[in-house]
PyMOL commands that place a pseudoatom at each C-alpha (Angstrom):
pseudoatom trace, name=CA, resn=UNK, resi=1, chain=A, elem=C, hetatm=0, pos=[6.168, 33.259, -12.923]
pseudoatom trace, name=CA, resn=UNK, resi=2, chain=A, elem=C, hetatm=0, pos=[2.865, 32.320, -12.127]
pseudoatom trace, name=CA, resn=UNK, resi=3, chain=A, elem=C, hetatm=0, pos=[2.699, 29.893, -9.230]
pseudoatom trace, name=CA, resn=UNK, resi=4, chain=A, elem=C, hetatm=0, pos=[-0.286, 26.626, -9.610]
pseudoatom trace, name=CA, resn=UNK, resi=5, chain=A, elem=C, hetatm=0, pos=[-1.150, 26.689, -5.860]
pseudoatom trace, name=CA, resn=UNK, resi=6, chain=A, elem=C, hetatm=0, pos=[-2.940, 23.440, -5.957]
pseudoatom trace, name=CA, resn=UNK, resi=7, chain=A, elem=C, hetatm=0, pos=[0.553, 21.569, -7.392]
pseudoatom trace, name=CA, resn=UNK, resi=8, chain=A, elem=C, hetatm=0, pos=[2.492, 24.101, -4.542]
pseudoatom trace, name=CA, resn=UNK, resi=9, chain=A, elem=C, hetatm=0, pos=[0.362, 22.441, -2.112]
pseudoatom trace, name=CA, resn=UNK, resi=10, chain=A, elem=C, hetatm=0, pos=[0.691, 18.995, -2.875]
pseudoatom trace, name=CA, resn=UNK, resi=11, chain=A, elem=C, hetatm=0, pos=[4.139, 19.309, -3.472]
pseudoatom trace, name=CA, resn=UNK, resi=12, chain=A, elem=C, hetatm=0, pos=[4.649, 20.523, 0.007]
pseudoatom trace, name=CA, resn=UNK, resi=13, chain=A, elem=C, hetatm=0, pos=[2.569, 18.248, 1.361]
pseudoatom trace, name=CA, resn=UNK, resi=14, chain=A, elem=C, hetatm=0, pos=[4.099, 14.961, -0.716]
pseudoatom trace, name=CA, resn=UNK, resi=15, chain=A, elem=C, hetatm=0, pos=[8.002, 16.054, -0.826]
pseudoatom trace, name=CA, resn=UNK, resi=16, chain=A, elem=C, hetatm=0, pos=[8.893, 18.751, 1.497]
pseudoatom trace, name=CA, resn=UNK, resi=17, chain=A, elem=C, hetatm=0, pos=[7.505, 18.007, 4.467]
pseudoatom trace, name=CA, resn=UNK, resi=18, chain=A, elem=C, hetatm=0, pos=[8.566, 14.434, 4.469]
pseudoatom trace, name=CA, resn=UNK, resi=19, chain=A, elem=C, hetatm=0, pos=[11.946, 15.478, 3.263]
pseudoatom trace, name=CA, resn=UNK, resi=20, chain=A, elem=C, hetatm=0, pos=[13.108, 18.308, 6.327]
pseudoatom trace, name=CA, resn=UNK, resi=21, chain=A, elem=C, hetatm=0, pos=[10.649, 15.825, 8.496]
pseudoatom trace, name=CA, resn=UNK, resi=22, chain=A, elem=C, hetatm=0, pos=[9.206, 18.590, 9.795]
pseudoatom trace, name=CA, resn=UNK, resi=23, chain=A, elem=C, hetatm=0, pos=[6.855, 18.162, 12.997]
pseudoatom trace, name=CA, resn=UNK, resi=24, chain=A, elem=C, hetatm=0, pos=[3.381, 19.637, 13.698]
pseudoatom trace, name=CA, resn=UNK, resi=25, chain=A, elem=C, hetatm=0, pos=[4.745, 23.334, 14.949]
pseudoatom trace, name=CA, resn=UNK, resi=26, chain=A, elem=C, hetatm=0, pos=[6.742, 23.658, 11.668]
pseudoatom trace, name=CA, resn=UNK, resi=27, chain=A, elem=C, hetatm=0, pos=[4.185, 22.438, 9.592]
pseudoatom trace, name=CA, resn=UNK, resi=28, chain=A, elem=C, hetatm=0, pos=[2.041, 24.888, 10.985]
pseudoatom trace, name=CA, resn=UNK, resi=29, chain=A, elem=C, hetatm=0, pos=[4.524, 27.800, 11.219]
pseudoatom trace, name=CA, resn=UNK, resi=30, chain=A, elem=C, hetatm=0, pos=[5.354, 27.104, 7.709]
pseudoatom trace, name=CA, resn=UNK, resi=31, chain=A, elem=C, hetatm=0, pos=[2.105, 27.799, 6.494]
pseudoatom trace, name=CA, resn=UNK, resi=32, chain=A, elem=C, hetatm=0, pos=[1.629, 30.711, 8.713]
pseudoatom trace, name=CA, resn=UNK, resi=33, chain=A, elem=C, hetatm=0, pos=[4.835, 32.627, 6.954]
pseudoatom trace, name=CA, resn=UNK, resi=34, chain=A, elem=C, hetatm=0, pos=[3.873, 31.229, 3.430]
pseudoatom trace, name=CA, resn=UNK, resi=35, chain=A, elem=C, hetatm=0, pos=[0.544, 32.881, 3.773]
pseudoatom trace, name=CA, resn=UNK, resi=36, chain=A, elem=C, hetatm=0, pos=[1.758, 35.709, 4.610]
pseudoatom trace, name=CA, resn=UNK, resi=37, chain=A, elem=C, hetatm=0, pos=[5.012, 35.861, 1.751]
pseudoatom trace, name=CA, resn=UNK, resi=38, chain=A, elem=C, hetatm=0, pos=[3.780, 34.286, -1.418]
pseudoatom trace, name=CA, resn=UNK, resi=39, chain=A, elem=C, hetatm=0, pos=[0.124, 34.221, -0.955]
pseudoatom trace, name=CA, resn=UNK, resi=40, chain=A, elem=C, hetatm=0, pos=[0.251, 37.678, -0.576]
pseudoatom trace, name=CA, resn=UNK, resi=41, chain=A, elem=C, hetatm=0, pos=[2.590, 38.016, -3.590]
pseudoatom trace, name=CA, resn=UNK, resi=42, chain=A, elem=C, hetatm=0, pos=[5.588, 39.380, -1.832]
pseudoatom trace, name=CA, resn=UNK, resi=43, chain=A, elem=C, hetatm=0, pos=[9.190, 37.429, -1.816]
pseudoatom trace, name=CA, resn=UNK, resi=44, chain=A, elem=C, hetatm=0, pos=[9.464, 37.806, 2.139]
pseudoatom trace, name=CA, resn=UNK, resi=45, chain=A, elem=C, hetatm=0, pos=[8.316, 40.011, 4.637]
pseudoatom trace, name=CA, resn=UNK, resi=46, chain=A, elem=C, hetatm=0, pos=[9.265, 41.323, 8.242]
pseudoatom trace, name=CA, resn=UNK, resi=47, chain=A, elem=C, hetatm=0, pos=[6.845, 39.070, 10.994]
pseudoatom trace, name=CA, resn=UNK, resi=48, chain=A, elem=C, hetatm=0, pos=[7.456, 39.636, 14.608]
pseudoatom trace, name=CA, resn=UNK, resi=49, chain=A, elem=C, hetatm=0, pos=[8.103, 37.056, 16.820]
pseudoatom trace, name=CA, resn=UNK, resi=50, chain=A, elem=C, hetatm=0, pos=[4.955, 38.345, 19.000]
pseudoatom trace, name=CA, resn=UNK, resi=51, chain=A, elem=C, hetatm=0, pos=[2.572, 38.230, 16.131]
pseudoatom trace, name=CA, resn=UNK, resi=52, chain=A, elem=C, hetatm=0, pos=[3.979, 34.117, 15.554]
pseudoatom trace, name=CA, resn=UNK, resi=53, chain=A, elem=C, hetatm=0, pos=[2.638, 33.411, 19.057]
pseudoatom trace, name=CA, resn=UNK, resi=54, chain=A, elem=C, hetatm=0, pos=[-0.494, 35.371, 18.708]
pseudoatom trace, name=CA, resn=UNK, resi=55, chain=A, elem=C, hetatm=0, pos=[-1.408, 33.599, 16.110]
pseudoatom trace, name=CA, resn=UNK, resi=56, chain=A, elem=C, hetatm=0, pos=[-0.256, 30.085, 16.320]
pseudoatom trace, name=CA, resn=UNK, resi=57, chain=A, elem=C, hetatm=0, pos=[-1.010, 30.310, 20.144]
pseudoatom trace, name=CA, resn=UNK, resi=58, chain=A, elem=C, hetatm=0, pos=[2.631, 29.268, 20.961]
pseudoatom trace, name=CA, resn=UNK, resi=59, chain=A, elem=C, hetatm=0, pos=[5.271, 30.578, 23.674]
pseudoatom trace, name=CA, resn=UNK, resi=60, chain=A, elem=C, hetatm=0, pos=[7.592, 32.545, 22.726]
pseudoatom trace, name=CA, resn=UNK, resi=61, chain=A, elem=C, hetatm=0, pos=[10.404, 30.280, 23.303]
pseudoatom trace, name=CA, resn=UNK, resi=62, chain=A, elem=C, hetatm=0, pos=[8.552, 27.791, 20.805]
pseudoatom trace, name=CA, resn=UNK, resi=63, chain=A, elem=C, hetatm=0, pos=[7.575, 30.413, 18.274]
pseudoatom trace, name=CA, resn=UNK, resi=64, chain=A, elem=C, hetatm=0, pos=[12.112, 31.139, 18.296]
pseudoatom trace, name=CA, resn=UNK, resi=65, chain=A, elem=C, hetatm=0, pos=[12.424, 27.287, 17.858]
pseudoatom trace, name=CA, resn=UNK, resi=66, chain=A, elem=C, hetatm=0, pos=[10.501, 26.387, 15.372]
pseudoatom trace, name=CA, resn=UNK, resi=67, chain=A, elem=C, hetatm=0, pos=[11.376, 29.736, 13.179]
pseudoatom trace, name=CA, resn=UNK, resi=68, chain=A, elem=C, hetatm=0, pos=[15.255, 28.701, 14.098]
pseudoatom trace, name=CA, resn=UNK, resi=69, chain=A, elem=C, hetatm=0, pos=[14.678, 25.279, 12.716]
pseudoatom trace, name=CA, resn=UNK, resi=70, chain=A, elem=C, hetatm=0, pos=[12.683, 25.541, 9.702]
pseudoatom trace, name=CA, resn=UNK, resi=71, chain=A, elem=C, hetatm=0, pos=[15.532, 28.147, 9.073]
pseudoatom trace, name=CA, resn=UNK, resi=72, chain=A, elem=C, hetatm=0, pos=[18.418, 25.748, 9.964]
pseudoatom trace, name=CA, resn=UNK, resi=73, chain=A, elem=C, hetatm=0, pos=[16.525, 22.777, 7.450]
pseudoatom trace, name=CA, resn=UNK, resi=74, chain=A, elem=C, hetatm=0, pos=[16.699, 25.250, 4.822]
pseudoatom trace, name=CA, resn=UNK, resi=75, chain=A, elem=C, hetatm=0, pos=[12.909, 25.407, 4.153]
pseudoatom trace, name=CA, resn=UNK, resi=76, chain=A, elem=C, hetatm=0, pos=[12.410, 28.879, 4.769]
pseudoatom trace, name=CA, resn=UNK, resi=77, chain=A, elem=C, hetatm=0, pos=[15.352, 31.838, 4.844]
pseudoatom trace, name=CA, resn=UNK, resi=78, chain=A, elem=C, hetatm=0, pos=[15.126, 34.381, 8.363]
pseudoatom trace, name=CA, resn=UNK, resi=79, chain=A, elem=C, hetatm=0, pos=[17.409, 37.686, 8.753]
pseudoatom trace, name=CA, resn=UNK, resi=80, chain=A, elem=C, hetatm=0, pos=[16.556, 39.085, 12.606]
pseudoatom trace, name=CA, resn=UNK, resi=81, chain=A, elem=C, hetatm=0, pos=[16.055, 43.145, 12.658]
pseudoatom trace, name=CA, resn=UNK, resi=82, chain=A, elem=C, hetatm=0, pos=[14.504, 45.131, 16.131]
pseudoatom trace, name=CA, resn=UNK, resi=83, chain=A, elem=C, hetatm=0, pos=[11.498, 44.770, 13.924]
pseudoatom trace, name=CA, resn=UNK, resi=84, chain=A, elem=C, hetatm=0, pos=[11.343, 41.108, 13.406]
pseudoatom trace, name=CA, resn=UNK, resi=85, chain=A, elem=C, hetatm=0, pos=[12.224, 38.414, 11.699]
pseudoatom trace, name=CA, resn=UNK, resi=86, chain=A, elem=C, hetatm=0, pos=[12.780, 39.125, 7.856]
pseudoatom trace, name=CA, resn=UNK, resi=87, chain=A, elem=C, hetatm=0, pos=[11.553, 35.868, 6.608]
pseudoatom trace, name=CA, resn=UNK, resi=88, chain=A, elem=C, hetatm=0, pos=[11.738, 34.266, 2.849]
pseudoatom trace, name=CA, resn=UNK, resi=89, chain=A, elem=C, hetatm=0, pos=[10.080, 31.055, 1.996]
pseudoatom trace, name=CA, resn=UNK, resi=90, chain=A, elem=C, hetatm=0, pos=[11.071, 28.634, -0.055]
pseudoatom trace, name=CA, resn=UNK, resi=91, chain=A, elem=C, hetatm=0, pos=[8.871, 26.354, -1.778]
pseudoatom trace, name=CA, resn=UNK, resi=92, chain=A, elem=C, hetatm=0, pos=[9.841, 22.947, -3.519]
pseudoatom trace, name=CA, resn=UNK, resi=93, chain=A, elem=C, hetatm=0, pos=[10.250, 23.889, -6.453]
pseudoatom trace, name=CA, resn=UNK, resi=94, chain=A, elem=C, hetatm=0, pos=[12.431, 27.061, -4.999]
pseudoatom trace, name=CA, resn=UNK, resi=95, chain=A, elem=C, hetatm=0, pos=[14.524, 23.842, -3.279]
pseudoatom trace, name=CA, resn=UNK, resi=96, chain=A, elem=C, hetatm=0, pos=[15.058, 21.353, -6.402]
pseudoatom trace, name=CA, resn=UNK, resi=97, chain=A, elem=C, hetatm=0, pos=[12.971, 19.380, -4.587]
pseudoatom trace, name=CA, resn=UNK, resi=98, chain=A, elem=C, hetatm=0, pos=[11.188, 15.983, -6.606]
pseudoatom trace, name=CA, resn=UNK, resi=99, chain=A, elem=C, hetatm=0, pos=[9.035, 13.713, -6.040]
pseudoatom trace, name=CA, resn=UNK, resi=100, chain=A, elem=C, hetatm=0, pos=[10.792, 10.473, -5.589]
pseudoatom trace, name=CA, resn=UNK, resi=101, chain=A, elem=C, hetatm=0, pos=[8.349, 6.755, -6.361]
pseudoatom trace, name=CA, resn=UNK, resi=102, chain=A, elem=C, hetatm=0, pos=[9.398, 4.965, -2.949]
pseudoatom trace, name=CA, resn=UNK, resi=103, chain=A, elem=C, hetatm=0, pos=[10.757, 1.399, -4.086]
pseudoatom trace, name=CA, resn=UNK, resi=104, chain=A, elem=C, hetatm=0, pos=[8.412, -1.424, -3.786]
pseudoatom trace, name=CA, resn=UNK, resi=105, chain=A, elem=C, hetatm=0, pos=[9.929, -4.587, -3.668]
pseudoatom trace, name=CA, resn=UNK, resi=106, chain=A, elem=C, hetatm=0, pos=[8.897, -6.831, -6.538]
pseudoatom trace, name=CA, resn=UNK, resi=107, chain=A, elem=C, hetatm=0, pos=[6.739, -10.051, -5.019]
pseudoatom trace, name=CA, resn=UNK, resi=108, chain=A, elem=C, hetatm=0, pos=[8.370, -13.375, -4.890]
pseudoatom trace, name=CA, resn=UNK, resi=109, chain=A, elem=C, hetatm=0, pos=[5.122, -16.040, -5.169]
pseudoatom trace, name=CA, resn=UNK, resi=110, chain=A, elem=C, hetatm=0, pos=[8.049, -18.313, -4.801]
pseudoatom trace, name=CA, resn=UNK, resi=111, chain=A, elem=C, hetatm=0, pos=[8.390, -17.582, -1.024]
pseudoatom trace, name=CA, resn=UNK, resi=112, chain=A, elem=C, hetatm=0, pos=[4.489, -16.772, 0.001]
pseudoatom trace, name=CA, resn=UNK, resi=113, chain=A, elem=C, hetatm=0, pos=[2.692, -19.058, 2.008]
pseudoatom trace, name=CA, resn=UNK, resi=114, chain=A, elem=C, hetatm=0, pos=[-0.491, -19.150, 0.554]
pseudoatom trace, name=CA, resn=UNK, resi=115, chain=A, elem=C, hetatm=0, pos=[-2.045, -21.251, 3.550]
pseudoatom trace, name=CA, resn=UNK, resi=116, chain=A, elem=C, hetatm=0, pos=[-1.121, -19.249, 6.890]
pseudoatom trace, name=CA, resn=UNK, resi=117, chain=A, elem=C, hetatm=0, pos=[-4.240, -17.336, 8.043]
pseudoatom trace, name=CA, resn=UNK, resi=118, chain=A, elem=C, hetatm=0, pos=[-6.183, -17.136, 5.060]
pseudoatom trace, name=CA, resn=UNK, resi=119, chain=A, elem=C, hetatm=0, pos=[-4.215, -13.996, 4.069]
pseudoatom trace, name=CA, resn=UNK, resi=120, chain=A, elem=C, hetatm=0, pos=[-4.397, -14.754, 0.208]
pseudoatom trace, name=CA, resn=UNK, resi=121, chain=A, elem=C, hetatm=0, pos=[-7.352, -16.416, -0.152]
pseudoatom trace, name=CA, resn=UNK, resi=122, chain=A, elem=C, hetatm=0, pos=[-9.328, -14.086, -1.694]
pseudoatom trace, name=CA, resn=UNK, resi=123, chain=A, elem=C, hetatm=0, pos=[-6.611, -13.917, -4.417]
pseudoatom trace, name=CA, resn=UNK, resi=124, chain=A, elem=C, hetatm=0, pos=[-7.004, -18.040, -4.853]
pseudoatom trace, name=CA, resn=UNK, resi=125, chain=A, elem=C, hetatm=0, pos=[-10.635, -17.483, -5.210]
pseudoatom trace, name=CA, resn=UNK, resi=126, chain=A, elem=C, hetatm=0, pos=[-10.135, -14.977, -7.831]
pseudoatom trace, name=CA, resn=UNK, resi=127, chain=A, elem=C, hetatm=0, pos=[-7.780, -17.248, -9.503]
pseudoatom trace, name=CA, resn=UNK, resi=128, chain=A, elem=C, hetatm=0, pos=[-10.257, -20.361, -9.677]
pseudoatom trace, name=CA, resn=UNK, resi=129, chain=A, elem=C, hetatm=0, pos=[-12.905, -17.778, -11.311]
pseudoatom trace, name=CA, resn=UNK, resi=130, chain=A, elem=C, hetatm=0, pos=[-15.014, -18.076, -7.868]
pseudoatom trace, name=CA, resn=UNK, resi=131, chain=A, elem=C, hetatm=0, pos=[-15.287, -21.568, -8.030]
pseudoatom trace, name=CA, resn=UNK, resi=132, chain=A, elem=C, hetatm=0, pos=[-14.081, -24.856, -6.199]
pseudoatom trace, name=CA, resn=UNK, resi=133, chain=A, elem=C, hetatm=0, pos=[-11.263, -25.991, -7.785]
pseudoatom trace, name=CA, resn=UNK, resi=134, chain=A, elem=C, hetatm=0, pos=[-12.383, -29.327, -7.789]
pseudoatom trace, name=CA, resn=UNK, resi=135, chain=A, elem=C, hetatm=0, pos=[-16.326, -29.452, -8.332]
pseudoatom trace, name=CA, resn=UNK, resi=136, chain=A, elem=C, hetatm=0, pos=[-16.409, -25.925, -9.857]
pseudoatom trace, name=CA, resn=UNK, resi=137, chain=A, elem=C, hetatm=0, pos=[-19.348, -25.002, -7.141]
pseudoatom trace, name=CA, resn=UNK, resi=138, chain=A, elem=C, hetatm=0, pos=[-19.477, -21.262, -7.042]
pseudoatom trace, name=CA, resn=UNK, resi=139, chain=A, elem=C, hetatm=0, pos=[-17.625, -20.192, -3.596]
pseudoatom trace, name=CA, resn=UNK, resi=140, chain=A, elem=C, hetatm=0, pos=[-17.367, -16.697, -1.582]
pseudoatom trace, name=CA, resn=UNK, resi=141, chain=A, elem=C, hetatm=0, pos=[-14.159, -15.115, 0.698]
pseudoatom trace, name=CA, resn=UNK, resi=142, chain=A, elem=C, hetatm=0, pos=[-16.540, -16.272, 3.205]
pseudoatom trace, name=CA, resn=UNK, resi=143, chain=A, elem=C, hetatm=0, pos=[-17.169, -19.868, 2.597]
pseudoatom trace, name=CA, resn=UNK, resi=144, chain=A, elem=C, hetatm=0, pos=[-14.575, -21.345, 0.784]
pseudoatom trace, name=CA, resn=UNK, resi=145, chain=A, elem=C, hetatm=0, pos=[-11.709, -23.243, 2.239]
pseudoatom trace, name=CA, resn=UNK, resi=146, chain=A, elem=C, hetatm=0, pos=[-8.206, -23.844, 1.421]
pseudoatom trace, name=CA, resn=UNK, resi=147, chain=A, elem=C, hetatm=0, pos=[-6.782, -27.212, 0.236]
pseudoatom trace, name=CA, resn=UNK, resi=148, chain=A, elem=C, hetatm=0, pos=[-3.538, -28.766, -0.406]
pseudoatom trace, name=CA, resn=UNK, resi=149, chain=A, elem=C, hetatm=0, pos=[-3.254, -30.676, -3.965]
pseudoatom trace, name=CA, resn=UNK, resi=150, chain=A, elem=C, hetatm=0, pos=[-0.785, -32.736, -2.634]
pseudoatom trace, name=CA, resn=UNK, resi=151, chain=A, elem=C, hetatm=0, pos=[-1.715, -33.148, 1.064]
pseudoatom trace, name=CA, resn=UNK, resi=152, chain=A, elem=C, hetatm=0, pos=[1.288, -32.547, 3.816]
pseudoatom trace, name=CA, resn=UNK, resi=153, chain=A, elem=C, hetatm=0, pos=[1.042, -35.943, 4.633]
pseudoatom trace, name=CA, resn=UNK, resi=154, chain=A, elem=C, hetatm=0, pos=[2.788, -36.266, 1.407]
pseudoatom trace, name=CA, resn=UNK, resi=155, chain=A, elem=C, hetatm=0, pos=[4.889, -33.535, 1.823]
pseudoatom trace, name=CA, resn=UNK, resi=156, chain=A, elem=C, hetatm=0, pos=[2.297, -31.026, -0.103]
pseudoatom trace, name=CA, resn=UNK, resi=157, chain=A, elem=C, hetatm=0, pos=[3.982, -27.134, 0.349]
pseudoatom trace, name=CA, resn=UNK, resi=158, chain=A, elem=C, hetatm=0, pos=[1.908, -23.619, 0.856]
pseudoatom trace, name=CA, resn=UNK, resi=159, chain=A, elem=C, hetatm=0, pos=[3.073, -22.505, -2.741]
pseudoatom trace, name=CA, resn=UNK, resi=160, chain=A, elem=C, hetatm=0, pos=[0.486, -20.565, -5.063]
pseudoatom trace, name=CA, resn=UNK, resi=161, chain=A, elem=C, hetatm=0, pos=[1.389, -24.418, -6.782]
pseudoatom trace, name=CA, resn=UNK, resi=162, chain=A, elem=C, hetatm=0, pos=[-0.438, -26.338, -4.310]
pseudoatom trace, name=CA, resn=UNK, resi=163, chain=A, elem=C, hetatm=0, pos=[-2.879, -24.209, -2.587]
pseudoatom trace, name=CA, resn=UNK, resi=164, chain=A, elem=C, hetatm=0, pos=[-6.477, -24.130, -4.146]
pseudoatom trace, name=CA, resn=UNK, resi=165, chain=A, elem=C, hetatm=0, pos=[-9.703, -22.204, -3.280]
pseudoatom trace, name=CA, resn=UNK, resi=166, chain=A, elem=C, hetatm=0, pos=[-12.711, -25.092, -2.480]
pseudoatom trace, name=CA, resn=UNK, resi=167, chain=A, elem=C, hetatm=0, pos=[-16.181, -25.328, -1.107]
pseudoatom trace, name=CA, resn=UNK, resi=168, chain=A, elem=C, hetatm=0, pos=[-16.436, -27.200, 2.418]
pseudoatom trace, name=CA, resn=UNK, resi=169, chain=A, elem=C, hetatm=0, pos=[-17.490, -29.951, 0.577]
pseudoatom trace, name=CA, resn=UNK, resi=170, chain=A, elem=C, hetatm=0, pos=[-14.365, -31.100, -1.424]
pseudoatom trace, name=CA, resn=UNK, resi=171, chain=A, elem=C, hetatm=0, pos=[-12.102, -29.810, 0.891]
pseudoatom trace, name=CA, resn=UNK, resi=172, chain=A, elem=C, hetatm=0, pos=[-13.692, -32.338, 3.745]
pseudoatom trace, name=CA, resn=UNK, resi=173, chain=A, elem=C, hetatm=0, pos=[-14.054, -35.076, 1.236]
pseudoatom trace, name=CA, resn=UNK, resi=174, chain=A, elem=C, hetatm=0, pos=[-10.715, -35.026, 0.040]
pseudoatom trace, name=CA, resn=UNK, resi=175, chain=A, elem=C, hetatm=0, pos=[-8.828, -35.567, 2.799]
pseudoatom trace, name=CA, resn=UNK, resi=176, chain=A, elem=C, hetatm=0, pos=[-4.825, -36.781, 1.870]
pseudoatom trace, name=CA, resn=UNK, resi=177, chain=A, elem=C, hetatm=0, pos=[-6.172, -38.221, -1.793]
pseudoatom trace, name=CA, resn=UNK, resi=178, chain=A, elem=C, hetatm=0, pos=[-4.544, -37.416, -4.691]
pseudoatom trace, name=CA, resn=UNK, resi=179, chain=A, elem=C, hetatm=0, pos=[-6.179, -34.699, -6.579]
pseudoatom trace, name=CA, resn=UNK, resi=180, chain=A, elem=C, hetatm=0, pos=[-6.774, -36.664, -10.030]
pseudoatom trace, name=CA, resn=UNK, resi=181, chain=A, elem=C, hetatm=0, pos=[-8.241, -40.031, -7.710]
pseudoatom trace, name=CA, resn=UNK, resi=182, chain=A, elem=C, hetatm=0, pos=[-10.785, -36.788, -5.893]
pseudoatom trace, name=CA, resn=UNK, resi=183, chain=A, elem=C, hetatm=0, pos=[-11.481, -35.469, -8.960]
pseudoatom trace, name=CA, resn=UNK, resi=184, chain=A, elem=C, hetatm=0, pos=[-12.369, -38.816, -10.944]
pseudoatom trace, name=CA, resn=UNK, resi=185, chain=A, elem=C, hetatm=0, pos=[-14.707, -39.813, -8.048]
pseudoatom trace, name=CA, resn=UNK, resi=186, chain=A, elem=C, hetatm=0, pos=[-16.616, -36.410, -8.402]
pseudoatom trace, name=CA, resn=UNK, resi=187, chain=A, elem=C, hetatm=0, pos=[-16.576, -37.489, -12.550]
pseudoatom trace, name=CA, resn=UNK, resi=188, chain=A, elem=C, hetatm=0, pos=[-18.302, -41.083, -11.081]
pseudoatom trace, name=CA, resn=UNK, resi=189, chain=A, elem=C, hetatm=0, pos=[-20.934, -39.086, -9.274]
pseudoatom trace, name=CA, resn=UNK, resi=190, chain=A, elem=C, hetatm=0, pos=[-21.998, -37.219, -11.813]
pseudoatom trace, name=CA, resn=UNK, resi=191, chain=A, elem=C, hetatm=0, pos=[-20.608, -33.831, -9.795]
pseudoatom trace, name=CA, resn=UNK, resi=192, chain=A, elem=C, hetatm=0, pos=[-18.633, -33.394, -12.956]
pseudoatom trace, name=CA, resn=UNK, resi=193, chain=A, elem=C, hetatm=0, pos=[-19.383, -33.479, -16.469]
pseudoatom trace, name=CA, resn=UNK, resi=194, chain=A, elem=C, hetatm=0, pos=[-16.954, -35.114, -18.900]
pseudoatom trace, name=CA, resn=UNK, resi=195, chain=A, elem=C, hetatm=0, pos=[-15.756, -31.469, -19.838]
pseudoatom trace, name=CA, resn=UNK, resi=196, chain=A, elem=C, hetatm=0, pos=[-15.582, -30.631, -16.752]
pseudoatom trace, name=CA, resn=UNK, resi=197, chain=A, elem=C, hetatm=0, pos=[-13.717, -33.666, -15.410]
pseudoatom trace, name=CA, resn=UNK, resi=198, chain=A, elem=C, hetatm=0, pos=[-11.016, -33.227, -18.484]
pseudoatom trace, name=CA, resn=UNK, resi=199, chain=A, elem=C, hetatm=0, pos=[-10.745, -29.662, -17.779]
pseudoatom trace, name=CA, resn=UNK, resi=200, chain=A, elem=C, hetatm=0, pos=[-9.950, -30.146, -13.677]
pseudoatom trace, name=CA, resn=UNK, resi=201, chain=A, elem=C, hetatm=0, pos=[-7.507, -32.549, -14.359]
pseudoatom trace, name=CA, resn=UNK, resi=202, chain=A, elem=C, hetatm=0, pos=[-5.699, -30.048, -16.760]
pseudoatom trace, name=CA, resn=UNK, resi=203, chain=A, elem=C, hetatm=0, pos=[-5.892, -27.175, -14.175]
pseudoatom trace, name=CA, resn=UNK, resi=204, chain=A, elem=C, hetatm=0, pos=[-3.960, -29.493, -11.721]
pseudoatom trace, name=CA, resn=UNK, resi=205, chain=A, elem=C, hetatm=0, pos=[-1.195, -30.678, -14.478]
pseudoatom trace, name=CA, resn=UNK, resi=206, chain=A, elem=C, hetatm=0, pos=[-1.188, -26.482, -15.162]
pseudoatom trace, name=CA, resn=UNK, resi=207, chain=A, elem=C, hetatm=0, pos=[-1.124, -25.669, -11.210]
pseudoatom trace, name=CA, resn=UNK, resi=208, chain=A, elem=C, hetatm=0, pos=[1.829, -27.578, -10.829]
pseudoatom trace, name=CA, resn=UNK, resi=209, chain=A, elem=C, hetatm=0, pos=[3.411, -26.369, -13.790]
pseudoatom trace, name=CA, resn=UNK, resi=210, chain=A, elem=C, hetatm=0, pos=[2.983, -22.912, -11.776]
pseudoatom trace, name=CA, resn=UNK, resi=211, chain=A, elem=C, hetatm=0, pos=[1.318, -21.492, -14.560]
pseudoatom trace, name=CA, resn=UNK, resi=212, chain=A, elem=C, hetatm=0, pos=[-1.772, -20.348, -12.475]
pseudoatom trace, name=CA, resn=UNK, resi=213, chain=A, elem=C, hetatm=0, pos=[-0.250, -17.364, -10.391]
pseudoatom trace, name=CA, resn=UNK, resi=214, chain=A, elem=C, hetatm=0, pos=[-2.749, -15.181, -8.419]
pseudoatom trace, name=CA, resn=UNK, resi=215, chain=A, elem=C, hetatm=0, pos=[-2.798, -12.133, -8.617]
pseudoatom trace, name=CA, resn=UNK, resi=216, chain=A, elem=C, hetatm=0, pos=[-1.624, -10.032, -5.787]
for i in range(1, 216): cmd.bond("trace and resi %d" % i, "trace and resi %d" % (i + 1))
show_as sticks, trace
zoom trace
C-alpha cells in the first residue's frame, strides 16, 4: 500500500503528536527513525543508540529515554540486540488513530455583554450595516461608540437587545432619552428623512424583539 506522505505528515502532526503528547526530543526522534524505516521503504530497521546521539546531538542517557518512551506510548515498536535497537514505526493510520473536531461550545448571545471593553463592537457595527443606529451616519471600528437603547438609568442591560453601534454624535446627544423621543428629534431636524425616521423606529421595536443578532 502506497503511503500519501503529505496526509502521513499532517496526520502526525494534527493527531499523533497531540495524542501520546509527545515533547520536543520525541518529536524529533520520531522523525529521525521514520526517516530512516518508511521513508526508506523498509518496515523497521536496526539504529544504534550511538548513531541517535550523533545525529540528534543528544546524550546518551537522553537518546535511551526518549527511544524508551516513544516505545512505552506505543508510537513506535523497539526490540534491543548488541547491534542496536530494532525499531518499527508506527504511523496513525498503523495506530487507528482519527482526527477528532474538538467541541466548541455553541454561543449564548443571551449571556454576552455586548458593552464591556468594546470587545463586540465591531460585530454591532456590522450589524447596523456600518451605520449609526440612530442617524444612519456611516461609522468605523474606530469611531463609533456604543449606546444603550434603554439607558441604565432605566435599568437598560448589555444584551445584543440593547446595545447599538453610533457615531459620537447621537451617542452624546442622547444621553438617558428614550430611543423613539432621540430618534423623532433627529426626524424634526431634518437628520432623518421620513423613511428613514419610520425605518429607525422599526429597527428599535425589532432590536428588542431580539431579532437583530450579530454575528459572532
Amino acid at each position: 500500500m502506497t503511503t500519501d506522505w503529505g496526509n502521513a505528515y499532517q496526520e502526525i502532526e494534527d493527531i499523533l503528536f497531540p495524542h501520546y503528547n509527545l515533547d520536543v526530543w520525541e518529536r524529533a526522534l520520531y522523525y529521525y527513525l521514520l526517516r530512516h524505516t518508511k521513508l526508506h521503504g523498509v518496515e523497521s530497521a536496526t539504529i544504534p543508540l550511538s548513531q541517535i546521539v550523533t545525529a540528534l546531538n543528544l546524550s546518551e542517557s537522553k537518546a535511551r529515554e526518549a527511544i524508551r518512551s516513544l516505545d512505552k506510548k506505543g508510537c513506535i515498536q523497539i526490540e534491543q540486540t548488541k547491534h542496536g535497537h530494532i525499531v518499527r514505526v508506527l504511523l496513525p493510520q498503523d495506530l487507528g488513530l482519527k482526527y477528532i473536531k474538538p467541541h466548541i461550545p455553541e454561543i449564548d448571545l443571551e449571556q454576552i455583554d455586548f458593552f464591556k471593553n468594546r470587545e463586540y463592537i465591531e460585530a454591532l457595527r456590522k450589524r447596523e450595516q456600518g451605520r449609526c443606529f440612530y442617524c444612519l451616519k456611516e461609522i468605523s471600528k474606530d469611531n463609533c461608540e456604543l449606546d444603550h437603547v434603554v439607558s441604565q438609568v432605566n435599568r437598560g442591560d448589555n444584551s445584543y437587545r440593547n446595545i447599538v453601534a453610533t457615531c459620537h454624535r447621537c451617542n452624546t446627544q442622547k444621553g438617558d432619552e428614550a430611543a423613539e423621543s432621540y430618534i423623532r428629534s433627529l426626524f424634526r431636524k431634518n437628520l432623518l428623512s421620513e423613511t428613514e425616521f419610520e425605518d429607525r423606529i422599526k429597527a428599535v421595536n425589532t432590536l428588542r424583539a431580539g431579532e437583530l443578532k450579530p454575528d459572532i
